[in-house]
N, C-alpha and C positions, 0 to 999 in steps of 0.2 A: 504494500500500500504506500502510494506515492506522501511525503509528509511535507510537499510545499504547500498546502491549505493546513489553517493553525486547525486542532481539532477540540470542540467544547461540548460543553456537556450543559445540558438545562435537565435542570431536578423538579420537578412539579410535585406540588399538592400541600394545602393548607395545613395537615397537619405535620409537615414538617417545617413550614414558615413559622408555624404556630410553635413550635416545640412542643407536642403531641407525639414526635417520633423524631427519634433521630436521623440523620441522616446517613445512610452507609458507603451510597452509593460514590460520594465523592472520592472518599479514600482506596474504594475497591478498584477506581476505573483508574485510577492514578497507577496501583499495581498492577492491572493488567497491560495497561499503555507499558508500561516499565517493561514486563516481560517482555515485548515485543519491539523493544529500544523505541520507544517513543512516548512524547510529552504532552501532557492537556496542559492548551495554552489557558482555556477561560472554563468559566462555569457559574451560571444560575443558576439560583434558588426562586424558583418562585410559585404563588398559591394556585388557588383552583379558578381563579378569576379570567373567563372566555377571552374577553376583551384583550385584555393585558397579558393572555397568554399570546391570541394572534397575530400582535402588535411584536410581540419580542422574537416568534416563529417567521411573521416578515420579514424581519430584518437580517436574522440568523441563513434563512434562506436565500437570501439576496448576497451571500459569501460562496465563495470556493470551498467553506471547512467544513470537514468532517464532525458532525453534531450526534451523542447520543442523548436521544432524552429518555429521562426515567419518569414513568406514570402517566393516571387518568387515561388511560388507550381500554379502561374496561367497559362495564356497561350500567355503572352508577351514575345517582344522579348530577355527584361533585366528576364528572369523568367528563373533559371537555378537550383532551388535546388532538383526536380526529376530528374535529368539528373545527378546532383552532387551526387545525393544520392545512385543512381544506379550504377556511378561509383567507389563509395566509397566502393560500397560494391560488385564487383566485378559481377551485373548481368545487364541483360536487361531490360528495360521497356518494361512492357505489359497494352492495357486495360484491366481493371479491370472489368468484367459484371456487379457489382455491382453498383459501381459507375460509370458508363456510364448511366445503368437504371437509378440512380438517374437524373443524367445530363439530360437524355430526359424526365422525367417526369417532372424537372425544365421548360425547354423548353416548354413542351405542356403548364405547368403552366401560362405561361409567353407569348403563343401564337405567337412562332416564330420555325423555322423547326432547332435541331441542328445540326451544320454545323461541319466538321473535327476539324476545328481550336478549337471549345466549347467542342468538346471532346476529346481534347488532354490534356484536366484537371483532364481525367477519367486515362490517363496514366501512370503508376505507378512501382517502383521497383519491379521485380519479386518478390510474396512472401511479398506484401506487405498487410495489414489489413485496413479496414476504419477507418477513423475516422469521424463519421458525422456531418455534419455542418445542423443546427436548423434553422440560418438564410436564405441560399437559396439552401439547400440541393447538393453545389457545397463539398464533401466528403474531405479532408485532408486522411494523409495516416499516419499507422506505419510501423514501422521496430524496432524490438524486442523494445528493450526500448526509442527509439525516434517516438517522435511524431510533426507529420509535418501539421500544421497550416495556413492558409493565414495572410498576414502583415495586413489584416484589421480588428482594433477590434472588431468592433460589430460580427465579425463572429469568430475572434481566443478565443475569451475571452471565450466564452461557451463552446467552441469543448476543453478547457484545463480544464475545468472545470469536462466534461463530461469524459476527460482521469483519471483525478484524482479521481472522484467519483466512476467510474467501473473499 
């Protein structure tokens, strides 16, 4: 992976603006960048707030750098950053086939029928790409050089990992 674009990391979700939760992710992506001889130039913190999320995802997107963001890619109500994302970048969300397949084969996994609301996880900026998740095949998304992650690590940690090695 070329590292002439600085690469940054935006962390979402109120309860870790709030200190309601710590935050892990910062330090985690700092050693895997390491592992892989390379540096996170930048990194936001910021809440669940739509607006202010796709104000900061415009601007991020309008760089050459490689961005991971952590969180709100679920299907709650504070969960805004598919929605910011696709605002940011001027399209609509669509389901993804891809990742909806995954979602219902989750589902069968897991021996429950998937409902709208579990596959509106499949939902995605137009022209977005997977990124697959190992732990419950719930898929994360890209858009050119950001890559959009869940706030939970046992699932973000490997889907960054999986960005930077392919």
């Amino acid at each position: 992976m070329s590292t002439s674009a600085g690469i940054g990391a935006i962390i979402i979700g109120d309860e870790i603006t709030r200190g309601k939760r710590e935050d892990k992710h910062f330090p985690k992506l700092i050693e895997i960048l390491k592992a892989r001889g390379l540096v996170l130039d930048w990194a936001i913190h910021i809440g669940d707030d739509r607006a202010r999320l796709t104000e900061t995802l415009r601007r991020s997107l309008a760089t050459d750098d490689i961005v991971c963001s952590f969180g709100g890619i679920g299907n709650t109500p504070d969960d805004h950053t598919r929605q910011a994302a696709a605002a940011a970048m001027g399209v609509e969300l669509e389901y993804h086939q891809a990742a909806v397949a995954e979602i219902e084969a989750r589902c069968i996994e897991m021996n429950y029928k998937p409902t709208p609301h579990i596959l509106e996880m499949g939902n995605f900026p137009v022209g977005s790409n997977l990124v697959p998740n190992p732990y419950n095949r719930i898929a994360g998304f890209s858009v050119g050089q950001h890559y959009f992650v869940p706030g939970f690590p046992q699932m973000a940690w490997p889907m960054v990992e999986w960005v930077l090695d392919t």
